[in-house]
C-alpha positions, -999 to +999 in steps of 0.1 A: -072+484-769-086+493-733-082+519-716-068+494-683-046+475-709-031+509-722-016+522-693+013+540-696+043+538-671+067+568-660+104+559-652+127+584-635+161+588-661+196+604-650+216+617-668+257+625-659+286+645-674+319+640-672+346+666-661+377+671-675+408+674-651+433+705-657+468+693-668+486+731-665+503+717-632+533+702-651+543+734-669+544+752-637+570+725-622+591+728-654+596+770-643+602+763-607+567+779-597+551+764-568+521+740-584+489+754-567+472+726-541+446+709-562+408+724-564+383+705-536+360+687-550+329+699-568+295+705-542+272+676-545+239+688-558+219+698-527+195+663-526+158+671-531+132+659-505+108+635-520+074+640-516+060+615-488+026+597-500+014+568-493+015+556-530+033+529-542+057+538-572+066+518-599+103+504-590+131+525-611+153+490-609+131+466-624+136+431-630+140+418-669+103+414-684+097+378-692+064+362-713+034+356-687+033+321-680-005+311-665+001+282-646-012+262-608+016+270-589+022+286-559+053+304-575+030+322-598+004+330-576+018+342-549+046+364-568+039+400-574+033+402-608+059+427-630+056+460-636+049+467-670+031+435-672-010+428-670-025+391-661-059+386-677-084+363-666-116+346-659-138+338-633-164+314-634-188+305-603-194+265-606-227+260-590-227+226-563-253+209-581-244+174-558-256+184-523-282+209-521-272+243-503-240+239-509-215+266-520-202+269-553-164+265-565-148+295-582-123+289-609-098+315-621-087+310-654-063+328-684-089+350-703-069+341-742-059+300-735-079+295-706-051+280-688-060+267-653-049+286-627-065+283-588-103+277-576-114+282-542-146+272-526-159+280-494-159+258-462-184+242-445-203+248-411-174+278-407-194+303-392-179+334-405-170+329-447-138+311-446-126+300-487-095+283-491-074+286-528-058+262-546-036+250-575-055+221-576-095+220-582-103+182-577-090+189-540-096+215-519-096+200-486-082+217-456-052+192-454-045+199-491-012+202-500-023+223-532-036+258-510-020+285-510-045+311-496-070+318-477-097+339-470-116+347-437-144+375-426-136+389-392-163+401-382-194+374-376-228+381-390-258+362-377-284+378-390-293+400-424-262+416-439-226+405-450-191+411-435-175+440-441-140+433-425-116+404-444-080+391-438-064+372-468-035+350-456-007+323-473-017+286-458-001+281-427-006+277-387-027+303-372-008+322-345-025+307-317-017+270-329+018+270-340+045+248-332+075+258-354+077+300-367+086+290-399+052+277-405+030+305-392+007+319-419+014+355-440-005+383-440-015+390-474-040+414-476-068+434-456-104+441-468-124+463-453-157+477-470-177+510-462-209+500-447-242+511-469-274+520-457-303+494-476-321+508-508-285+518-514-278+497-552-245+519-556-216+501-567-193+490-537-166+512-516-139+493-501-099+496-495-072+468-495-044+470-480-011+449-488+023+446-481+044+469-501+069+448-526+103+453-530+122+461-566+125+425-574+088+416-569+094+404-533+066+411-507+074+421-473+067+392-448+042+402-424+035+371-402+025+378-364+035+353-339+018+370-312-015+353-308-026+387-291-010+409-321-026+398-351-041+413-378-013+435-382-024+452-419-056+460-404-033+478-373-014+496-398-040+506-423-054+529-399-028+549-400-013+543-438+010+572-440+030+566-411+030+529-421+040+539-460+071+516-459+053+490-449+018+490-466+002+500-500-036+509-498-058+504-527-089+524-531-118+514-554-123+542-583-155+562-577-182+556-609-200+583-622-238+585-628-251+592-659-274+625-664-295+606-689-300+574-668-291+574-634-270+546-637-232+543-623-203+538-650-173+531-652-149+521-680-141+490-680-129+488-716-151+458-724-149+440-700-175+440-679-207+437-698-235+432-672-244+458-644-237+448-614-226+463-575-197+442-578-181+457-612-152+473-593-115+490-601-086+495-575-057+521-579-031+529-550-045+557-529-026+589-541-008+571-573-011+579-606-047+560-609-034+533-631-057+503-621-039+473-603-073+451-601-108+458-629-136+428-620-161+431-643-193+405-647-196+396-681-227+370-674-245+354-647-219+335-633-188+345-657-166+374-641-133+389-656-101+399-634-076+422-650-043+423-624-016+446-622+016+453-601+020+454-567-005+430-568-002+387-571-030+367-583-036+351-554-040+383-535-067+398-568-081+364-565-087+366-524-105+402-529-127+392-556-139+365-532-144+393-507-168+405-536-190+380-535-197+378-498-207+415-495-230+434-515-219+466-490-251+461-467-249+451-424 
């Protein structure tokens, strides 16, 4: 078994005792003594200060664990998946083989049945990467009724180099167009990655940033309606400890390099068999290190994508996108 799929999780467990009452008082109204006023009640235990991090902890009040279910729907792709629980796949870059120059499809798929799940593809004469995700891979127009995410760079590169900076939203209105609140876009992730110098062919450092998910999988809604307050998990990352109740940060693991050869590992428990900048694990800045997301490229267009709470697979889905439009360089 890997070393991702083995992780262990720690639960908090509380224990009580009971106190038994005194029952004296009746003898002493039987000899006409005065029955003593009853004892206050016991202290409460002083309460201890919790340790403030900006880590996500696994929720002591989980829901009931039910079987993974890999399916096209929105439910299951935008949900936070359990804790306790890991979703397996795979990702496979579809070449456009029908206009020349055009961008390939990306389908994410169960790793064991190879259940269809979402694709994504990238849009046209958008001139900053733009991909929309959906449940559906014979449309993934704009108009679609199948999307449920998207993807956008923020910063616009026009010359030699890749983005760096990434929003990852639910389909919706953009701020600046909307007509009714209820259908302005969520906020579902921020990716921002550390700029390398060229010659550089170290694996990738990046950070993603979420909103932090209540005990019964539920994320918290961050949707600006501002059209000058936007980007507001880009705001907040900056300062993540002050924004711990609203944010989780994740924080790629740093590979080692080998003595012997020079090269960067990692384990990825078998997953990832070919080397590659892009052969990356996140764990919550200042958890435990369990790994939430492990993308590994197993051949030359055939990636895996191992997900774990607080993340959904849209939002794994959104940053491994991210992946492929930066190779760390601007």
């Amino acid at each position: 078994m890997s070393s991702f799929s083995a992780q262990s999780w720690a639960f908090n467990l509380h224990t009580s005792q009971e106190i038994d009452e005194d029952e004296d008082d009746a003898d002493l109204e039987e000899l006409g003594l005065p029955v003593p006023p009853p004892p206050p009640p016991p202290l409460a235990a002083p309460r201890r200060e919790r340790k403030r991090s900006s880590a996500v902890e696994e929720p002591e009040v989980r829901r009931p664990i039910v079987p993974i279910v890999y399916e096209p729907t929105k439910k299951f792709a935008l949900r936070a998946i359990q804790p306790g629980q890991l979703v397996q796949c795979n990702i496979t870059r579809v070449p456009n083989t029908t206009v020349i120059g055009g961008y390939p499809t990306f389908q994410l798929t169960g790793s064991q049945g190879g259940e269809f799940i979402m694709a994504a593809r990238r849009r046209k004469k958008s001139q900053t990467a733009n991909y929309l995700i959906g449940t559906d891979p014979e449309d993934l127009s704009k108009d679609s009724g199948s999307i449920v995410a998207k993807v956008r760079a923020l910063d616009q590169v026009l010359v030699a180099g890749k983005s760096r900076l990434y929003n990852i939203y639910t389909n919706g209105d953009n701020p600046k167009d909307f007509v009714l609140e209820k259908n302005v876009r969520e906020e579902l992730a921020f990716v921002e990655y550390e700029k390398k110098e060229w010659g550089n062919r170290g694996p990738l450092r990046m950070t993603a940033s979420i909103p932090v998910v209540d005990v019964d999988g539920r994320r918290r809604v961050v949707k600006p309606i501002d059209e000058d307050d936007v980007n507001h998990l880009m705001a907040w990352k900056d300062d993540s400890i002050a924004n711990r109740d609203k944010i989780v940060t994740l924080k790629n693991k740093e590979a080692k390099i080998r003595a012997d050869t020079g090269a960067y590992v990692l384990d990825f428990g078998g997953r990832a068999t070919k080397p590659s900048v892009k052969n990356i694990q996140l764990a919550v800045a200042g958890g435990d290190g369990a790994i939430s997301l492990q993308f590994g490229k197993i051949d030359t267009d055939e990636f895996t994508l191992d997900v774990r709470y607080p993340l959904s697979p849209a939002q794994a889905f959104g940053i491994c996108l991210s992946c492929f439009e930066n190779n760390g360089h601007n």
